[in-house]
N, C-alpha and C positions, 0 to 999 in steps of 0.2 A: 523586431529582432530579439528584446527581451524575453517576448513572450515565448518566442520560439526556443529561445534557450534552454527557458525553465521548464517548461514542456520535454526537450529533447533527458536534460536531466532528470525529471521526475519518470517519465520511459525507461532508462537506463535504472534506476533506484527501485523498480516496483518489485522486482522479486528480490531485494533485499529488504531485510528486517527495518521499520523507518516509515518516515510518512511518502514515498514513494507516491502514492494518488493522490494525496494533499498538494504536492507539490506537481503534479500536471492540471491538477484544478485550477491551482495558480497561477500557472503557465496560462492555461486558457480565459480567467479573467483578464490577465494584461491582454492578450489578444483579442477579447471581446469586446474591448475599447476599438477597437479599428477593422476588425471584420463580422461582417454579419455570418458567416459562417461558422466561426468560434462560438457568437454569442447565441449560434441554433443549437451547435453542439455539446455548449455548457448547459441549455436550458435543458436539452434530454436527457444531462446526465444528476439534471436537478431531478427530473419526474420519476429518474431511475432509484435515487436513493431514498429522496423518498417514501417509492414503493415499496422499496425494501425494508425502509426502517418500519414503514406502519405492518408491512404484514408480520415482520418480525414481534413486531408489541403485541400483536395477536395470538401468538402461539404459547403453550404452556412456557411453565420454568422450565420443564425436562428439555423442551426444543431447543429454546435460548443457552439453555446451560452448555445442550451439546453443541451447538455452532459455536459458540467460545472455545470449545476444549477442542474442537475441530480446529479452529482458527489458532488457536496458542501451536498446535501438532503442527500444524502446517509452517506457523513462522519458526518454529525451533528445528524444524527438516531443514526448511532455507538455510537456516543460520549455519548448519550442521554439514552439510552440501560447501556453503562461502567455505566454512576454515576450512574444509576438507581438502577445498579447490585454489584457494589460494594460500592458504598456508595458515597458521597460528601465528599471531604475533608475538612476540618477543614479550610481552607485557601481562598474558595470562597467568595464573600462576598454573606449578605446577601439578597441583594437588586436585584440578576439574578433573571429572571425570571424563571419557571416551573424546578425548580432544588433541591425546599425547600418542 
């Protein structure tokens, strides 16, 4: 039941700014304690990353530099999309830019 929690919240969290896939990996360690399906699906998204991280070691600076700056673009859209959609809190200040 744990696992499925953390799971359901880490799904819920992933297009927010945060460790959103951290926290469904989690979810699925507790679950891989008791189903053998979790710990098939944890293991392919071991092979997944992996692969990712090694081809990414592979490729120039220019590559890695741009997936970062790809990656920052993307979580500051999200972030940018949240307040848009739920609102600015009370607690910003006034003086951010494009948020007021």
């Amino acid at each position: 039941m744990v696992g499925a929690v953390v799971v359901a919240f880490g799904i819920v969290t992933i297009p927010l700014p945060g460790p959103g896939w951290l926290t469904v990996i989690a979810g699925l360690f507790v679950l891989a304690t008791e189903f053998a399906w979790a710990e098939r699906l944890l293991e392919y998204t071991r092979r997944k990353v992996a692969g990712w991280t090694e081809w990414l070691g592979r490729q120039s600076v220019l590559v890695r530099l741009g997936v970062a700056v790809l990656t920052a673009a993307f979580v500051y859209a999200v972030l940018l999309v949240t307040l848009h959609v739920t609102g600015v809190p009370h607690w910003v200040p006034g003086w951010v830019p494009l948020w007021h």
